[in-house]
N, C-alpha and C positions, 0 to 999 in steps of 0.2 A: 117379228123376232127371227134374224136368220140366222143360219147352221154355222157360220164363224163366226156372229157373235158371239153363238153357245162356247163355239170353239173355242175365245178367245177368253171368257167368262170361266171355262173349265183347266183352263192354264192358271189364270190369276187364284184361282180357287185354293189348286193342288200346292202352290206356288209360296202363297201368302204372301207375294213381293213382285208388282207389277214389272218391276227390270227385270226379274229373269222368265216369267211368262211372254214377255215380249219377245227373251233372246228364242226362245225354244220355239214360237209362233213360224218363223219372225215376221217382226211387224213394230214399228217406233210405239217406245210408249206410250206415246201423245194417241195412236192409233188405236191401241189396246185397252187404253183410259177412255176415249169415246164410244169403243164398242159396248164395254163395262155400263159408262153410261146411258147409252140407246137405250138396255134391256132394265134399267134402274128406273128410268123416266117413263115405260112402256108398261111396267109393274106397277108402277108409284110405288118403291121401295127404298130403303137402303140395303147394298147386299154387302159394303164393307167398309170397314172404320176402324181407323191407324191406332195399336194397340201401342204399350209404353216403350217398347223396343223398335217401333215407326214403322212393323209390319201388316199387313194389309189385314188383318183378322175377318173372318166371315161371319156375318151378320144370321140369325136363323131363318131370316128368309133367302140370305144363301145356300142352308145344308136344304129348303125344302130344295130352289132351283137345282139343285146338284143332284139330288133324288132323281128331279125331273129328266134329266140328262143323262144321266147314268140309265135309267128306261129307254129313251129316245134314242141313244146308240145301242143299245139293246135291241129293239123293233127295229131300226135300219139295218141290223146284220142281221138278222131276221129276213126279211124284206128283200134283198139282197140275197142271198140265201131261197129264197120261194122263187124271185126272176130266171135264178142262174138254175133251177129246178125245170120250174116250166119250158127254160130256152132247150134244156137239155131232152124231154121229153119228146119236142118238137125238132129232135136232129138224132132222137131214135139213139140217147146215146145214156150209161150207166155210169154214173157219178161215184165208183169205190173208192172208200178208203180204208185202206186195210193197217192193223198194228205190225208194227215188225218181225218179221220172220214166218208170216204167217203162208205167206205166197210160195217161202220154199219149199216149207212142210209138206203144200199142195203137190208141189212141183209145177213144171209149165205147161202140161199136157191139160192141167184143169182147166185154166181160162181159157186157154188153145182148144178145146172140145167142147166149151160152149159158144166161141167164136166161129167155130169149123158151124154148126148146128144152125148159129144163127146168124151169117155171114151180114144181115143188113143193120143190126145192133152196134154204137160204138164205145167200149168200153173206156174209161179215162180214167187211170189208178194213180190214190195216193197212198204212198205208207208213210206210216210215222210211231210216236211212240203209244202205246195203248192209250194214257188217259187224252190226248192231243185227237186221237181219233174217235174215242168217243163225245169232246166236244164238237167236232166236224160233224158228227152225224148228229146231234143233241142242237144246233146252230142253223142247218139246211147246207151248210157247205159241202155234202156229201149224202146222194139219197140210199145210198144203201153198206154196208162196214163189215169185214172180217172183224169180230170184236174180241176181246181175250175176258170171258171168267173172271172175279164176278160181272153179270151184265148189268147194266142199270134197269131198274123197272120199268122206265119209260120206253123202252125196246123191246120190238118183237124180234123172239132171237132163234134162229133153230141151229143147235150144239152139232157139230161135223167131225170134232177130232178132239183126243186128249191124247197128249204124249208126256212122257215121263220130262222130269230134269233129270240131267246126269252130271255131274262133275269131273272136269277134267285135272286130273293129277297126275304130276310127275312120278316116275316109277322110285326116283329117289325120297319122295314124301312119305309121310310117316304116315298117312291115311293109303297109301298105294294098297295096304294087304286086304283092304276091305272088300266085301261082297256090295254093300250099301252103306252111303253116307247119311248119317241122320241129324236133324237140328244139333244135338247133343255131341257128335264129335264136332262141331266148328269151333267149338270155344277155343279162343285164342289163336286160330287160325286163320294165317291173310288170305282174302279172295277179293275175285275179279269178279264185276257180277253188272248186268244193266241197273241203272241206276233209278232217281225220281221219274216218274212218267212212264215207268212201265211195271206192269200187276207183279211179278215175279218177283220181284224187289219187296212190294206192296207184304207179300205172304212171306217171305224169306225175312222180312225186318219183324214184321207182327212174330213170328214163332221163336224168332232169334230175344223178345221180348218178352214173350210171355213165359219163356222156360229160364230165362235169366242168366242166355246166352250174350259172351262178350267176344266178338270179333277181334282177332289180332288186328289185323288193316282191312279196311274196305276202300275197294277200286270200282270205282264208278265209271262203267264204260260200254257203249252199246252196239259197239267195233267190233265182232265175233273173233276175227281176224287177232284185233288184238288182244283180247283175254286169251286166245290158241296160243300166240307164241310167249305172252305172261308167264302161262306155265310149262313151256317148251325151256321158257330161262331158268328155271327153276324158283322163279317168285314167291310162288305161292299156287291155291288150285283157283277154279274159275269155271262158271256157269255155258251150260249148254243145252240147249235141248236136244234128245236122244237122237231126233229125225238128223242133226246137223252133226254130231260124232259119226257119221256113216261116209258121208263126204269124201271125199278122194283128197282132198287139200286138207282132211285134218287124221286122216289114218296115215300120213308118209313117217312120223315119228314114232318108232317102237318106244319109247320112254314117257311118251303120253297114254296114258291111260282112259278110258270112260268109265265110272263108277256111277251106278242109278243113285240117285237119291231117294231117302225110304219114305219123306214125309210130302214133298211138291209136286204137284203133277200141273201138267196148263192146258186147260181147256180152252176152245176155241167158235165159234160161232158166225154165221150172220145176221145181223141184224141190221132194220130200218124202226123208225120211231114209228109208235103205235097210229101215230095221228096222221103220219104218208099214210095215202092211197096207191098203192102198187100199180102203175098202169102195165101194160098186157108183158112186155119185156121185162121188166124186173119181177114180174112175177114168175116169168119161164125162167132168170136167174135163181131167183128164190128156189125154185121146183126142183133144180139142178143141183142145188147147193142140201137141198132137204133130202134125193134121193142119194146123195153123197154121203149124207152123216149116216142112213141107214144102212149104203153098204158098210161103212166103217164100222157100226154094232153088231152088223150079223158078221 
C-alpha cells in the first residue's frame, strides 16, 4: 500500500465524489479509481458504494482506513519533525519559535547576548501566532518556544516576563478620563484587538463572556501598526501591550493615549516538550532564559 494511494483514497474519502478528488489530486479518474482499487483488493474490502444521489458513500471499513491515515500523517509530521531536530543538533543550531510580540518585549540585546556568549550556536526564529506556535513546538517543528500563558502541560516552561495590556484610546473617547480600563467599561464599545490564534483574545473573549459583556464592533487584527492608527482615526480603542505603548512610532500622537487595563495581564515563557532531551546548547539557552525570568522577579 503506498503513500498516494493513501493520498488518493483520502481525497475520494473527504470528497465522496471520485471527479472532484481527482480535480484536487490531480490525476484522471480512471487513475484515482485504480488506486481506490489497489488498496480495496490488498484489504479484501469494500471501502465504497454509490448511495441514491450516485455519491461515493464510505463503507466502515472506510472511516476505520481513514483512522488509519489520519495517524500515519500524524507520525510522518512527527517523524519529520524528530529528522529536522536531529539535523539541527548536528549544525549546532536552536530551532525557536516564538508567539508574536514576544522578541520585542525582549528587545534585541536578548538573543544578540546570547549569540555574542555563544558565537558557534545557530539560532533559526519563527514567530507566529500563540496557538500556531504552540503546535510547532507540540509537532517537533520547533525544539524549543517563547510561549504566551496559559502553557500547555506537556511543556516544560520557565515564566520570564508579565506585562500589562493597555488600551490605546483616542483622547476624544469617552473612556480617555480613565485611570484603568476594566472588562466592564467595554460594553458596547468598538476595539481593535488580535484575533483567533492568539491567548489575548482567548482571555479578553472568556471575560467579555462571563460578565455578560457585549462588544460594540470587534476588529480582528494582528498588525500593531494598524490597531495604532484605528485609534489615531478616531475608530474606536485598540489593544496593546504596555512594553509596545513606549515605542517611538506610537508616542508621536498626543491624542492617543495608554490606559492599563485592570483585568489582563500576558505572561510569557519558554518552553520545550517535556519528552525533548535538551542537548548541551539549548540547555545554555534555557539557562539564559531562566536567569532572565529571575532578574525580571527580583
Amino acid at each position: 500500500m503506498n503513500t498516494n494511494a493513501l493520498r488518493y483514497f483520502k481525497l475520494a474519502y473527504q470528497s465522496k465524489n471520485f471527479t472532484a478528488a481527482a480535480q484536487k489530486a490531480p490525476i484522471s479518474v480512471q487513475g484515482l479509481t485504480k488506486a481506490v482499487g489497489s488498496i480495496e483488493k490488498e484489504l479484501d474490502v469494500k471501502l465504497f458504494t454509490p448511495d441514491e444521489k450516485g455519491a461515493k458513500a464510505p463503507t466502515p471499513y472506510a472511516d476505520a482506513l481513514m483512522a488509519f491515515v489520519d495517524n500515519l500523517d500524524m507520525n510522518l509530521a512527527r517523524l519529520k519533525g524528530e529528522i529536522n531536530a536531529i539535523r539541527a543538533r548536528e549544525r549546532h543550531e536552536i530551532r525557536l519559535a516564538s508567539s508574536v510580540g514576544i522578541l520585542g518585549w525582549l528587545g534585541h540585546d536578548f538573543i544578540k547576548g546570547f549569540s555574542d556568549a555563544h558565537p558557534g550556536v545557530q539560532m533559526t526564529i519563527t514567530e507566529a501566532p500563540d496557538h500556531l506556535v504552540d503546535e510547532m513546538l507540540s509537532t517537533g517543528m520547533a525544539d524549543m518556544a517563547f510561549t504566551m500563558k496559559p502553557f500547555r502541560a506537556e511543556f516544560a516552561t520557565v515564566e520570564f516576563d508579565t506585562v500589562r495590556v493597555c488600551y490605546w484610546v483616542n483622547a476624544s473617547h469617552s473612556l480617555s478620563k480613565m485611570d484603568e480600563i476594566g472588562i466592564d467599561d467595554l460594553n458596547g464599545v468598538s476595539l481593535a484587538f488580535p484575533g483567533h490564534g492568539f491567548k489575548c483574545y482567548d482571555a479578553l473573549m472568556g471575560a467579555c463572556t462571563e460578565k455578560g459583556i457585549q462588544l460594540g464592533e470587534f476588529f480582528s487584527m494582528s498588525e500593531i501598526f494598524w490597531i495604532y492608527n484605528y485609534v489615531l482615526a478616531g475608530q474606536g480603542i485598540g489593544f496593546a501591550a504596555e512594553s509596545h505603548t513606549a515605542l517611538p512610532s506610537f508616542t508621536r500622537a498626543d491624542k492617543v493615549l495608554s490606559i492599563p487595563s485592570k483585568d489582563i495581564r500576558l505572561t510569557s515563557g519558554l518552553s520545550y516538550l517535556r519528552t525533548h532531551f535538551l542537548n548541551a546548547h539549548e540547555l545554555e539557552f534555557f539557562k539564559y532564559c531562566e536567569r532572565f525570568g529571575k532578574d525580571v522577579d527580583g
